[in-house]
Steps between C-alpha positions, in 0.01 A plus 500: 500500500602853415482770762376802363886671467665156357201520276562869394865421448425156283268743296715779468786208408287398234470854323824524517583189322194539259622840385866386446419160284224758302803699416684205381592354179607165495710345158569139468794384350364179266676511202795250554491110409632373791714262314630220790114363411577396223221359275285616737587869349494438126158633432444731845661737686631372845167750698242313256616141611198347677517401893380385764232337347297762344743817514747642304791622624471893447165468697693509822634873464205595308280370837743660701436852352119489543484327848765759601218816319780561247280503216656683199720241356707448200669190354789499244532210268737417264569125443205268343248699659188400341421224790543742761311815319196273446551437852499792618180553256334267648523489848603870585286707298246560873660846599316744455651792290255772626686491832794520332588074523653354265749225338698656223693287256804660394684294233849524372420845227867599426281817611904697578685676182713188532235294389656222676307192722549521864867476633449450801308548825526852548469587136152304480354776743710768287329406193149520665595857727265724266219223568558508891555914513097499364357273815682826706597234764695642832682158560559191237524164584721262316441105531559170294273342390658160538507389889252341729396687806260696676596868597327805651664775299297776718761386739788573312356830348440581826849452660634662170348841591572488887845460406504758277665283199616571209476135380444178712583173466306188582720214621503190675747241699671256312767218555818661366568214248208607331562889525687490136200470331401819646610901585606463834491825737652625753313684779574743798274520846248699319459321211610727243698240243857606529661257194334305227685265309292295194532091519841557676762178481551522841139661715579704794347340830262663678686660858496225746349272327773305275242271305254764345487776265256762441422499135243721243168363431480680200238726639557869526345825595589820358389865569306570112722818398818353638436168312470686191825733520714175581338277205603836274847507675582176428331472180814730402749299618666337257673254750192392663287170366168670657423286790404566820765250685724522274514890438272692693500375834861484548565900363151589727653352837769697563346847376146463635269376764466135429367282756400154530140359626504133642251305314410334839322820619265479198473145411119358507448159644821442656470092581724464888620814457701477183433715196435308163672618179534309216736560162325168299786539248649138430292185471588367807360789696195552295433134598530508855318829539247336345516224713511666793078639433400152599686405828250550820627839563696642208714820532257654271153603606277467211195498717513838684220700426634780612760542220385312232718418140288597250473355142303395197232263638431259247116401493568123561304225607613288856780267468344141500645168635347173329543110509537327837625141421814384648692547273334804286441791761473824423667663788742754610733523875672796652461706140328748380250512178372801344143563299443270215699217570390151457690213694344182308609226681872607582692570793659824546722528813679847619465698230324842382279478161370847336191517341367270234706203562409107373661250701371205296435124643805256659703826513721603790641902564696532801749815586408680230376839369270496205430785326128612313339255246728219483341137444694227628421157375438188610773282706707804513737530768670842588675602765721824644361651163434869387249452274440790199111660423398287187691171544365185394658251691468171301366197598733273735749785502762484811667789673716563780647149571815476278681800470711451206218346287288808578823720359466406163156609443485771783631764698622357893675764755749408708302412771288254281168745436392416112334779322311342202290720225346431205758551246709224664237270444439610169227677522634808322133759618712825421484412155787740427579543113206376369 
């Protein structure tokens, strides 16, 4: 229960947050192919890559922004963005522009006098400034649209302004011998990052505690006008490749007021305490993430009502279970099946299946992620699979229990994850060149 001055204050906190993420404008970095997923990435961008079970993966930060009231958003594409524009289409298309809500698209125009594709991070917002200077935004928000979490940017807007920032930084504790993938920061007792240093060789611990680093997120916050002047600046620089770890952060940290906002003061959902952050980059992580949705209590809420992820919702019928003879039964343990899916008679064991999948009679799925509209056929066995939209899985097919047959015909990862799609199978659906 609120007392009547908590109350006042919890109102007067919320003004304060409303009229800050109203004066926002968030842009979402989605144009790059995220390569280390290999076929997964041949006809997508890495944000458009389905998850979770229903999701894609740029649904995350584009949830984030309207849970969090920051409703004027814009997305640059650049790489094989038709899936993800006729995503966006689809399932975004709710705001309501006479409040001044939207999702912009903002593909790759060559809009500068170079008439050149993006470069880089930084120059993707560059080529877009005369778009963002119309939405006369007092801060801008700069995400990716290619990790899994849930984050209340009010928060971060909000510690932004009290520290009077010129830019801040959202980062996060990681093991050190994962910090080179990273820009690792320093910080002093204020916060205020003091050295940046992109995917260093050797990460700097973080003070007193050897074992961790404190790394970017990727996620930034920038005072509008002073965004603007420093995108021009470095457009001009002809030694700079126009990104923001690479370029801009490092020349902004000793001249300005950088500081750094810990993602655990913001995070949504936090399961024992610990903050979840995902970068779904290689196979093998895409898999387990995936995986993860099903245990009892996963690291990821996807049941919280009270900061839903928002998507297309597909108008699809109940998935259905049939057969119950011993040894036909349509069943599935400890997994989780989406809208449209029909388990005839198989056996599907800890795995996730997305919408509109056929698991057809004598079959067996176990470990495995299986993406939209794939059949699999009769006396099929796969196993520690990734499993492509589209596939048709023939009939007696068997996956996942000899390693170096499964090479010749498919892609394994080191830790023994095989992605399969369609045009491994030979079912060439892209029809490309004809």
């Amino acid at each position: 229960m609120y007392t009547s001055e908590s109350q006042a204050e919890h109102n007067a906190s919320t003004r304060f947050h409303s009229n800050i993420t109203h004066n926002t404008l968030a842009l979402i970095l989605a144009g790059g192919r995220g390569s280390r997923l290999h076929q997964l990435t041949d006809w997508r961008a890495k944000p458009a890559v389905p998850f979770g079970g229903k999701f894609r993966i740029i649904d995350f930060p584009l949830s984030n922004c309207v849970n969090s009231g920051v409703r004027r958003i814009g997305v640059v594409t650049q790489y094989k963005a038709q899936s993800l524009i006729r995503h966006i289409q689809h399932g975004w298309s709710f705001l309501d522009g006479r409040f001044k809500e939207f999702v912009e698209l903002l593909p790759a125009q060559q809009r500068t006098a170079d008439e050149t594709w993006y470069q880089g991070t930084a120059d993707a917002v560059f080529q877009n400034v005369d778009i963002l200077q119309r939405h006369d935004a007092e801060y801008v928000l700069i995400l990716g649209g290619d990790h899994i979490y849930k984050m209340d940017y009010s928060k971060l807007l909000a510690e932004h302004i009290e520290k009077a920032a010129d830019m801040t930084v959202a980062c996060l504790e990681v093991a050190v011998e994962e910090a080179s993938a990273f820009g690792v920061m320093g910080v002093n007792d204020a916060w205020q990052v003091t050295s940046f240093a992109e995917k260093p060789s050797d990460p700097i611990p973080i003070p007193g505690q050897p074992g961790k680093a404190l790394v970017s997120m990727g996620i930034y916050v920038f005072n509008a006008k002073f965004l603007y002047e420093q995108l021009i600046r470095d457009h001009q620089a002809n030694d700079s490749s126009h990104d923001f770890g690479k370029d801009l952060i490092p020349y902004l940290v000793p001249r300005y007021r950088v500081f750094a906002h810990r993602f655990m003061n913001s995070c949504v959902n936090m399961a024992s305490g610990i903050p979840y952050w995902r970068d779904v980059g290689t196979v093998d992580a895409y898999w387990e993430a995936n995986l993860d949705l099903i245990t009892v209590t996963p690291q990821l809420n996807l049941y919280d009502e009270d900061w839903p992820i928002w998507t297309h919702q597909e108008q699809l019928p109940p998935a259905k279970f049939v057969f119950d003879d011993a040894d036909r039964r349509g069943q599935a343990l400890d997994s989780s099946v989406s809208g449209g899916c029909i388990i005839s008679g198989a056996t599907v064991r800890r795995s996730l299946l997305f919408s509109n999948v056929k698991v057809n009679s004598y079959s067996t799925v176990e470990d495995s992620v299986i993406l939209p509209n794939v059949v699999i056929g009769r006396h099929a066995r796969l196993r520690r699979v990734v499993v492509e939209k589209q596939c048709v899985i023939p009939e007696g097919l068997v996956v996942g229990y000899d390693a170096e047959a499964d090479r010749k015909r498919f892609y394994v990862t080191e830790k023994g994850i095989t992605l399969i799609t369609p045009e491994m199978l030979g079912q060439n659906i892209h029809h490309v060149g004809r």
